[in-house]
C-alpha positions as CSV (number, residue, x, y, z in Angstrom):
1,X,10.5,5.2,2.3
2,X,13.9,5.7,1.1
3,X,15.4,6.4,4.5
4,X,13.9,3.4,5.6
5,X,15.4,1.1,2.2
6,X,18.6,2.5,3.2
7,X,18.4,1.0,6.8
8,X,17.3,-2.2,5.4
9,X,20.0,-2.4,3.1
10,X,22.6,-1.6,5.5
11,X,21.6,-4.8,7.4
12,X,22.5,-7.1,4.2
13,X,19.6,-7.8,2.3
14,X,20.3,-7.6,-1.6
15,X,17.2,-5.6,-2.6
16,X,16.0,-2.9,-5.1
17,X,13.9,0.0,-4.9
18,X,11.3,0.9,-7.3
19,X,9.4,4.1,-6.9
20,X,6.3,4.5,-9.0
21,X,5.0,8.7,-9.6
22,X,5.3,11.7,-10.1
23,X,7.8,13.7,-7.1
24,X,10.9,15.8,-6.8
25,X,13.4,13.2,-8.1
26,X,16.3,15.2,-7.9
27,X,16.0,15.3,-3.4
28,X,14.5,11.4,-3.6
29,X,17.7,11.0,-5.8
30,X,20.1,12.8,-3.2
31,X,18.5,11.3,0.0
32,X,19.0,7.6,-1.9
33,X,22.9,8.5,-2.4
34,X,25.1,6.5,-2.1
35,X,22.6,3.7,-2.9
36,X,21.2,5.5,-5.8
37,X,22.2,2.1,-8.2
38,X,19.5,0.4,-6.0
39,X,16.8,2.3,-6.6
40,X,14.9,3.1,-9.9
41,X,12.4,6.1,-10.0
42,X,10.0,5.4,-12.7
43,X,8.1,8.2,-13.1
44,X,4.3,8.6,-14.0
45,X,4.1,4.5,-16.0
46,X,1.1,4.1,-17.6
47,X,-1.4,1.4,-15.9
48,X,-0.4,-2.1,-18.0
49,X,3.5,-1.3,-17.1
50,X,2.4,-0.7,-13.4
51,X,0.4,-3.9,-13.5
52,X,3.4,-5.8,-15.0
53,X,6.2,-4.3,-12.4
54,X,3.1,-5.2,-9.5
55,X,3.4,-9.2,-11.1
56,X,7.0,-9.0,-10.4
57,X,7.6,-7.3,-7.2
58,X,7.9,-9.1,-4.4
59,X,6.6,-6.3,-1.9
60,X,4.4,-3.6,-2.2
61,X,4.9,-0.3,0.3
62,X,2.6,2.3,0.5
63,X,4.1,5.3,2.8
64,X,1.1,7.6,2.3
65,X,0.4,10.5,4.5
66,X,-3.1,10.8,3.4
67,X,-4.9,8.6,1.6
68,X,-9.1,8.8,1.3
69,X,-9.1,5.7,-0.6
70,X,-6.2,3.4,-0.9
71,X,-6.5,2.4,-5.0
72,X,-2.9,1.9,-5.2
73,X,-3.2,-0.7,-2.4
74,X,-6.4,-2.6,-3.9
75,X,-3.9,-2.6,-7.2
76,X,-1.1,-4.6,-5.2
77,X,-3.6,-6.5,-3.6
78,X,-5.4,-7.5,-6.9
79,X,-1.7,-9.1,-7.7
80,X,-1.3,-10.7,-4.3
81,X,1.5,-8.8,-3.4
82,X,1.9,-8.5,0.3
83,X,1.9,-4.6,1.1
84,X,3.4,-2.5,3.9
85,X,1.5,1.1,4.5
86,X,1.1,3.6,6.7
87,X,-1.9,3.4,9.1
88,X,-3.4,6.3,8.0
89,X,-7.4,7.2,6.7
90,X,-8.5,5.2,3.9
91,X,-5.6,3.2,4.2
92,X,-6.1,1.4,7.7
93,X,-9.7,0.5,6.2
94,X,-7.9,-1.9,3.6
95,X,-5.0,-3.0,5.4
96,X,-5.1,-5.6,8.0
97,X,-2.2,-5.6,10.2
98,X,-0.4,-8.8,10.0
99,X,-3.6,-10.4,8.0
100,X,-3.3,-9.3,4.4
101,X,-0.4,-6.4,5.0
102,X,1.6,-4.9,7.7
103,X,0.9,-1.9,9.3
104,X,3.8,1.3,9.7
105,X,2.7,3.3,12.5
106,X,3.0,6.9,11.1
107,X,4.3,9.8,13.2
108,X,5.2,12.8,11.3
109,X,6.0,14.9,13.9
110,X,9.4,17.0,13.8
111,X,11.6,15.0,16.5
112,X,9.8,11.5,15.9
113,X,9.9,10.8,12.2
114,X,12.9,9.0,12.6
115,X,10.2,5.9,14.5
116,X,8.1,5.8,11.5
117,X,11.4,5.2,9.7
118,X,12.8,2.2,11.7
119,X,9.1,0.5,12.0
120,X,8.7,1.1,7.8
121,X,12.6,-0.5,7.7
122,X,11.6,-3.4,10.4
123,X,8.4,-4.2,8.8
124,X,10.1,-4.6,5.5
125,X,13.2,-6.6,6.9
126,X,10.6,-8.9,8.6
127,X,8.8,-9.7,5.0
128,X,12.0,-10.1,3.1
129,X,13.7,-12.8,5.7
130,X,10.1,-14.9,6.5
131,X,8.5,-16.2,3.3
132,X,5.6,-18.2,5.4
133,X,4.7,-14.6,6.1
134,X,5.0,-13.1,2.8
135,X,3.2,-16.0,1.3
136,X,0.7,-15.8,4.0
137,X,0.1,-12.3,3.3
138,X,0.6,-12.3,-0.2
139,X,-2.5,-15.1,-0.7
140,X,-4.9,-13.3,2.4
141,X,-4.3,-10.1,0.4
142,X,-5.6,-11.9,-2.8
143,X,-8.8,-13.2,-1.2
144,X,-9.5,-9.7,0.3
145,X,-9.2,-8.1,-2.8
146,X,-11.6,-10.5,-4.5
147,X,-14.1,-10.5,-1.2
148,X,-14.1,-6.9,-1.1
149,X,-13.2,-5.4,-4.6
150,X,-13.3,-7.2,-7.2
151,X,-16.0,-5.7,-10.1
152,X,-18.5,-8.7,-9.2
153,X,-18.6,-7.4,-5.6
154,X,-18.9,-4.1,-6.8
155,X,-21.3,-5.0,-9.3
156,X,-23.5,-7.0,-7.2
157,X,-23.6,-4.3,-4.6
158,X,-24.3,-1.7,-6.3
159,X,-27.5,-3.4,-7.9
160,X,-28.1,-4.2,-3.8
161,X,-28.3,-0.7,-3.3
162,X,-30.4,0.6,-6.1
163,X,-32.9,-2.4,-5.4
164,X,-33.3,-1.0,-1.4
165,X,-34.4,2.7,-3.2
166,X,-36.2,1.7,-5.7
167,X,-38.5,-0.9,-3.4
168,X,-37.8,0.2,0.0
169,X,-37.9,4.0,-1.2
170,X,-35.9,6.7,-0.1
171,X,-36.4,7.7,3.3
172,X,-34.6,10.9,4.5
173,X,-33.9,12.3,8.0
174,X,-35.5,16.1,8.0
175,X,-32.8,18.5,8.4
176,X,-32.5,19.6,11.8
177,X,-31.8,23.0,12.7
């Protein structure tokens, strides 16, 4: 992520970084350098401080390896904010390429890291110069967080659920050997 805010930088946009967790600050702090005035690592921030810096950001990036459910997505999509993340596990379940968030192809691999980095940096230049886009995202991410996640959903399917055991029983497969 910070590779790829140093690319987008170098192409002009006057931008900040803010990096929300837990990590090894001291490499994020020398891979950011010389830009290291750009970018703020925050640390663990309790959840009203993340919520308040998520009503103020005007993109969201999630560069997850692995995630088995994206919460820290759902968060930025419960403030509209238009995300970028990797399309990886849980994550490509919530993200919607070019619907309600743009998807970074991730490759990992030794020699090709460096195409995950250009498609995180490209992504991120193309929401920062088209606001249709980022307003477009930013309002379909909204409505598929309330559609999909919002406690009433939850609520309503969880009492969905229980009602199918309760009157349509439970009715298990026998295990076979």
């Amino acid at each position: 992520m910070i590779k790829a805010f140093k690319q987008t930088v170098e192409q002009g946009p006057n931008i900040r970084l803010v990096v929300i967790g837990e990590g090894d600050v001291a490499s994020y702090l020398e891979c950011a350098f010389p830009l290291n005035s750009k970018v703020s690592f925050m640390g663990f921030v309790p959840k009203d401080k993340v919520y308040q810096l998520y009503s103020i950001a005007d993109i969201g990036i999630v560069p997850s390896i692995h995630e088995e459910f994206g919460y820290v997505a759902v968060e930025m999509m419960m403030f509209g904010l238009p995300i970028i993340a990797s399309d990886t596990t849980g994550l490509k379940k919530i993200v919607q390429h070019g619907v309600n968030g743009l998807s970074v192809t991730l490759d990992i691999s030794e020699n090709r890291i460096s195409n995950t980095i250009s498609d995180l940096s490209r992504k991120l230049l193309r929401l920062l110069k088209d606001e249709k886009l980022r307003k477009t995202i930013r309002k379909n991410a909204r409505i598929s967080f309330l559609k999909k996640y919002d406690m009433n959903v939850f609520n309503r399917n969880m009492i969905g659920f229980y009602n199918r055991l309760i009157i349509g029983g439970v009715t298990e497969k026998p295990v076979s050997e």
